[in-house]
C-alpha positions in Angstrom: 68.8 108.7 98.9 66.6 110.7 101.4 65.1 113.8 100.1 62.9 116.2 102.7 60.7 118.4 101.8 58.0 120.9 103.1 54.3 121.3 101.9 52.1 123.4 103.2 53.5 123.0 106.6 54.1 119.3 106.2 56.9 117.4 106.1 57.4 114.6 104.2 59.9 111.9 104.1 60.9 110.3 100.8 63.2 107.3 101.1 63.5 104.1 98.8 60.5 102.4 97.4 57.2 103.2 95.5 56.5 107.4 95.8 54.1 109.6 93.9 55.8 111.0 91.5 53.2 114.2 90.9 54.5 115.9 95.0 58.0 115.6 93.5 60.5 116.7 91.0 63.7 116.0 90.1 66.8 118.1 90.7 70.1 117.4 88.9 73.2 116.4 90.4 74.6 119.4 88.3 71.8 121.7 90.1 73.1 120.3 93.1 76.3 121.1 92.7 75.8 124.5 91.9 72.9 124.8 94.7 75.6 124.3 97.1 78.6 126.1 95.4 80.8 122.7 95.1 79.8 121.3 98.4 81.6 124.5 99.5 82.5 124.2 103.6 80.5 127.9 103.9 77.4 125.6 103.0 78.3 122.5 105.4 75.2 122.7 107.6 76.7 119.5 109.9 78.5 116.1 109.7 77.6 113.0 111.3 79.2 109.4 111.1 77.3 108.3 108.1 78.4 111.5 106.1 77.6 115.6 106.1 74.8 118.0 105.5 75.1 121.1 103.1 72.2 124.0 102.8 71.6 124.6 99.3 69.1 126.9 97.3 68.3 125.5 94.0 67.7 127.8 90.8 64.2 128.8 91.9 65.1 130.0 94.9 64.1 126.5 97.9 66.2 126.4 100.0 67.6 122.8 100.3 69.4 120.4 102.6 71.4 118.2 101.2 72.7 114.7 102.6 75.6 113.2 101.4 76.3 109.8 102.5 79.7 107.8 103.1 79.6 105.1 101.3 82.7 104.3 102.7 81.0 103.0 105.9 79.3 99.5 105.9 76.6 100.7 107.8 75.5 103.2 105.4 74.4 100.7 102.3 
């Protein structure tokens, strides 16, 4: 999972591996879902080969992108 997010005119880059925990929270798959109506095509932001991109704003009102990856594709685990 990637998860991109700005601070204070920063951004920051989260992937796999050791992360402080205090710059971060956690969000839900059900907030998620909701944040970007059902992965609802009005909210596709852009698709690539290893999966698409949907704009989300979450219950306190970020905006989000989210990523969701094909697993499908070898290339991708």
């Amino acid at each position: 999972m990637l998860i991109r997010k700005k601070l204070k005119k920063q951004e920051m880059v989260v992937s796999a591996g050791i992360v402080d925990m205090n710059n971060y929270r956690l969000v839900s798959y059900h907030e998620i879902v909701r944040a970007t109506a059902k992965f609802s095509e009005s909210n596709l932001l852009g698709a690539g080969s290893f999966g698409k991109v949907y704009k989300g704003q979450l219950i306190d009102g970020m905006v989000v992108a989210i990523k969701v990856l094909n697993m499908q594709l070898e290339q991708s685990h």
